[in-house]
C-alpha positions, 0 to 999 in steps of 0.5 A: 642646508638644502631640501633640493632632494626632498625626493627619492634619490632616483627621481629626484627634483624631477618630481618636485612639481607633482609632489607639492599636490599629494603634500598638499593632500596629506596636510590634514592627516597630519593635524596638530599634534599636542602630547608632549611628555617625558614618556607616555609608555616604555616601549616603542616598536619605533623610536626616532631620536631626533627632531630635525628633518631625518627625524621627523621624516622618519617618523612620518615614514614609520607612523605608514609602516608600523602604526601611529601608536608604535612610533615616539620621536624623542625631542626637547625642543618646542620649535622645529626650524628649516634652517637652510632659509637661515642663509638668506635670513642672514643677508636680510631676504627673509624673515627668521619668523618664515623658517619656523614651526611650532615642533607640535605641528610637524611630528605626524598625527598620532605619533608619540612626542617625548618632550625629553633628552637622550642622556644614554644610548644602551644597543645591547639592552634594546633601550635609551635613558633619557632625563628624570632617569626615564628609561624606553626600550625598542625594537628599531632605533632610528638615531636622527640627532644632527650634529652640535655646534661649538662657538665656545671652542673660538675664545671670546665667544659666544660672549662676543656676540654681545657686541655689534658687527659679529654675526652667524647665520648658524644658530637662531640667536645669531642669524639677525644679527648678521643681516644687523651687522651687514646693514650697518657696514660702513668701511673696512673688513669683511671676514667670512670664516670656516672652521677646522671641523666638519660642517652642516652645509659646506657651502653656507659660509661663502653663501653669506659672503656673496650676498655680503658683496650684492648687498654693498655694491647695491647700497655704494658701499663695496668700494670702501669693503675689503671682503675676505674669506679666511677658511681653512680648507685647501679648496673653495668647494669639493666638487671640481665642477663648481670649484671652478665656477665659484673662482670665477664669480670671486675673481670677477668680484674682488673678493680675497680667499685665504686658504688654511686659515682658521678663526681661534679667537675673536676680540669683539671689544676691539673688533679683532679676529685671530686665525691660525695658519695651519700650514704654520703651526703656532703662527697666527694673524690678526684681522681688524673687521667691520663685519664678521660672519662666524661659522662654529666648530661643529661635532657630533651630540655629546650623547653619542660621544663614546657610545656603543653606537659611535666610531672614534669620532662620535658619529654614529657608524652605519653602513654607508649604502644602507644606512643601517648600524655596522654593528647593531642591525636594528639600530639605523642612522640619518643625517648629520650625526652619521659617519656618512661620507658625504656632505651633511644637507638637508637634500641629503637627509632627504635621498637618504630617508627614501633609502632608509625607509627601504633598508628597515622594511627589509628588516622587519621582514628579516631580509637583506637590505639591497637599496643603497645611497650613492651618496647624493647631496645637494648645495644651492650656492647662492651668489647673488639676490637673485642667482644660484649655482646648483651643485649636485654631487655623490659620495665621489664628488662627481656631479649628480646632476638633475636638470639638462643645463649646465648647473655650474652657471648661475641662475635666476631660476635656480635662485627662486627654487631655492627662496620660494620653492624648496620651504614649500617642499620641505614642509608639504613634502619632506617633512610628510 
């Protein structure tokens, strides 16, 4: 959940300073867009589904290459939100208001806004089938379509978060109420969990826990909190480097990790969560909690569930230097939804738009696509109000690092990259 990569891959945040000037420049070309219909033609040279961060870079990148009337992006929702804020949302830094945007304002100018839903990907036939049985045809798919999140597979929920004390930073009707129920902690537990399925932003879930920590020790109430991480992966983190660095911030802070823990059920009426022991089948524990922060079973957008473009899992199978459809060669992927390998982040989308832009040009000329993503993705892990770790890493989780610094040590100034600096780049860079 991170736009550290807002950048080509190679320069990187090496260029984050100089791009802000022409983002800034570019803003007025990319005035307020207002056509929003179910489709204004059926065919796009261009057709981007999507509107998140790949979709809506994408677009942009398209509007340059083949003209504003070529491209449509195919896009429900009326809000365009920069989630990795959410994090900070959540442990009461920002405000839910500064992470969001009218989706009219962020689609470039000119570009087609189908205000619709993909119900069918059809690759043979060079079409999509959205609602009202809205058929649109193409010549390159661009499939930019995130990933979903299941709250509803953890039983008692979504009703649970009727009740207080039980928050996720994940989703927009949740996030506040995090921040609610931290700040209304009394005494007890704490319980951050990560589940048993593929996440956007791995390093999210524990985000939260550390400024949890800040929050209580800061308000004299960490002596009465028994913080607790209950996730169900062997390790803290992938990356060796960071791994290492993050044992020891929960060393020095008290905090309990609990590993193959996976949350199953939550009783919000009584203040009780379930985790399965997935080195145990069947066996299970009950936790009592003051305060919990839900992270959801994630999967990929049911459209893509057993369509032609999708592996076995539901992700949209691409190569994973290119970028482009194993299969369908003027089908492409970004993003979450993608069977890449790597981290699913915003920086990610972001090194691998500048990759994808590269593949498609090359093949609409009919040449071979040579440019290839190694994979780059980047996690700030925030540790504190004002401290951040900055992981960076590729497909074999080597650190990538970009700055002359030991990265794995916690930073001030990496903190106020993350709170101040990236919003910037992610709407006046990334998004154009």
């Amino acid at each position: 959940m991170s736009a550290v990569g807002a950048v080509s891959s190679c320069s990187r945040l090496r260029s984050c300073v100089w791009l802000l000037k022409p983002g800034m420049q570019k803003m007025s070309s990319f005035g307020l867009h207002t056509a929003a219909r179910c489709a204004a033609k059926d065919y796009y040279e261009v057709l981007v589904l999507g509107g998140g961060a790949g979709g809506i870079a994408m677009s942009a990148r398209m509007k340059r290459k083949v003209g504003a009337g070529n491209v449509a992006v195919v896009e429900p929702r009326e809000t365009h939100y920069y989630q990795p804020l959410w994090t900070l949302v959540g442990g009461g830094a920002k405000q839910l208001a500064a992470s969001a945007r009218p989706m009219a304002s962020v689609i470039p100018k000119g570009v087609e806004w189908i205000k619709s839903q993909v119900v069918a990907l059809d690759p043979d036939k060079n079409c999509v089938w959205l609602e009202n049985d809205t058929k649109v045809s193409y010549k390159y798919l661009i499939i930019a379509l995130g990933i979903s999140l299941h709250y509803e597979k953890i039983k008692g929920l979504p009703e649970g978060f009727n009740h207080p004390k039980i928050g996720s930073n994940y989703s927009v009707q949740t996030v506040e109420k995090t921040w609610k129920a931290l700040h209304d902690f009394k005494e007890g537990n704490a319980i951050f969990t990560f589940p048993n399925t593929p996440v956007k932003c791995a390093g999210a879930p524990q985000k939260i826990m550390y400024l949890s920590d800040a929050y209580l020790r800061k308000t004299g109430k960490r002596s009465n909190a028994n913080i607790m991480f209950n996730t169900s992966l062997g390790a803290i983190f992938g990356v060796k480097k960071y791994a290492d660095a993050l044992l020891e911030v929960i060393k020095d802070r008290d905090l309990a990790v609990n590993y193959k823990r996976n949350l199953i059920e939550v009783r919000a009426d009584k203040q009780e969560a379930v985790f399965e022991n997935l080195d145990k089948p069947g066996e299970t524990e009950v936790h009592q909690y003051e305060m919990l922060h839900v992270t959801p079973p994630m999967g990929p957008p049911a459209v893509l569930i057993n369509s032609p473009v999708s592996d076995g899992g539901g992700w949209v199978d691409v190569d994973k230097e290119t970028l482009q459809h194993k299969k369908y060669p003027n089908v492409f992927g970004i993003g979450d939804c993608t069977n890449l390998p790597t981290s699913k982040t915003a920086a990610a989308v972001a090194a691998q738009s500048g990759v994808l832009d590269k593949t498609i040009s090359l093949v609409m000329n009919n040449e071979k696509p040579v440019k290839k993503y190694d994979g780059y993705t980047s996690c700030p892990l925030v540790t504190d109000y004002n401290k951040v770790i900055l992981a960076e890493f590729d497909y074999n989780a080597q650190p990538l690092e970009t700055f002359p610094i030991d990265q794995s040590k916690e930073r001030a100034t990496m903190y106020h990259m993350k709170a101040d600096m990236m919003p910037l780049l992610y709407w006046n860079a990334l998004l154009k």
